[in-house]
N, C-alpha and C positions, 0 to 999 in steps of 0.2 A: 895124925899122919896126913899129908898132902901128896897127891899124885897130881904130876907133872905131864902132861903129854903135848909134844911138840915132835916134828918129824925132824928139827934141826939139836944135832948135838949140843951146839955150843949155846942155844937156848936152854934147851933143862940144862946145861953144864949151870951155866949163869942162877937161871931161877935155883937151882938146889943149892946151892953155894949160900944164895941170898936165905932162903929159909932158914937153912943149918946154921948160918951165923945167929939166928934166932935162937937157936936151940932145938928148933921143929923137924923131924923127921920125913920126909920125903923118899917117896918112889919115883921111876920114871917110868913111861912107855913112848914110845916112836910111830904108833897107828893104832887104828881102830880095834884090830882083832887082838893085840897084847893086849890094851886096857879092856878089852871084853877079859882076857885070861886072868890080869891081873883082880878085877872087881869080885870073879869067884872066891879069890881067895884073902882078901881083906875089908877092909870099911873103911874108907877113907874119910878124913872127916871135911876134907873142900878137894876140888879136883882143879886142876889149873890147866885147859884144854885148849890150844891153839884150833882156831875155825877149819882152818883145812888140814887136811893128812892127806898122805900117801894112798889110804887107801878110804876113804871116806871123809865127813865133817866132824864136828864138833855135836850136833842134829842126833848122829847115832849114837855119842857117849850120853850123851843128857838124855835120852832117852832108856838106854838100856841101865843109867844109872839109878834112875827115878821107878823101873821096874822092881828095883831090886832096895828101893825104899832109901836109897843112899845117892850122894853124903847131903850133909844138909846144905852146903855151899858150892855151885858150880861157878868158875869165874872162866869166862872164855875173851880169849886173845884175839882181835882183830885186825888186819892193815887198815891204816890210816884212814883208805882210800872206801874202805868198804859203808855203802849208804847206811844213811840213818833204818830203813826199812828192815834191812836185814839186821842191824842190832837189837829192833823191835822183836824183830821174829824169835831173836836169839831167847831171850826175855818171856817172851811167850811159850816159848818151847821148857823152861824152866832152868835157865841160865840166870843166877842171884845178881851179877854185875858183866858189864862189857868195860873190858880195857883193851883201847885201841894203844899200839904203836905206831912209832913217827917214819920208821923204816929210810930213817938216815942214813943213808952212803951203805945201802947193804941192799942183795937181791931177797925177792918174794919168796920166801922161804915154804 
């Protein structure tokens, strides 16, 4: 299972599209507190968490993920624009990879 969180629909629309054509199942959530409600109640096995949200970062999912001893792969989504520093931190904080986007012809989601 892959869980998805992005505050932009048409992002988890896309990323869950892309999985499922794998074969791979996927969840989504749209903020911080869903993906708190949803980790109660499954294990996911990589989480794919855009840096910012609506109502929080990326900081409180990898954190409350790693409390709860899950999943084993965090991959967090970046703007292009965002410093190498904070992809460090990201990393440190126990983020397994950063994938930045190019954020071509589209607003800061």
């Amino acid at each position: 299972m892959i869980l998805i969180v992005s505050a932009s629909p048409r992002e988890r629309e896309v990323l869950s599209a892309a999985c499922e054509s794998h074969g791979w199942t996927c969840a989504t959530a749209q903020s911080v507190r869903e993906t708190r409600l949803l980790l109660q109640r499954m294990r996911p096995a990589v989480v794919v968490v855009r840096r910012e949200l609506p109502d929080g970062y990326s900081d409180d999912i990898i954190t409350t993920a790693r409390q709860h001893g899950m999943p084993q792969r965090v991959i967090v989504l970046l703007r292009a624009a965002t410093t190498s520093a904070e992809a460090a931190r990201q990393l440190e904080l126990g983020a397994c990879q950063i994938q930045r986007d190019p954020e071509i012809g589209r607003a800061h989601v």
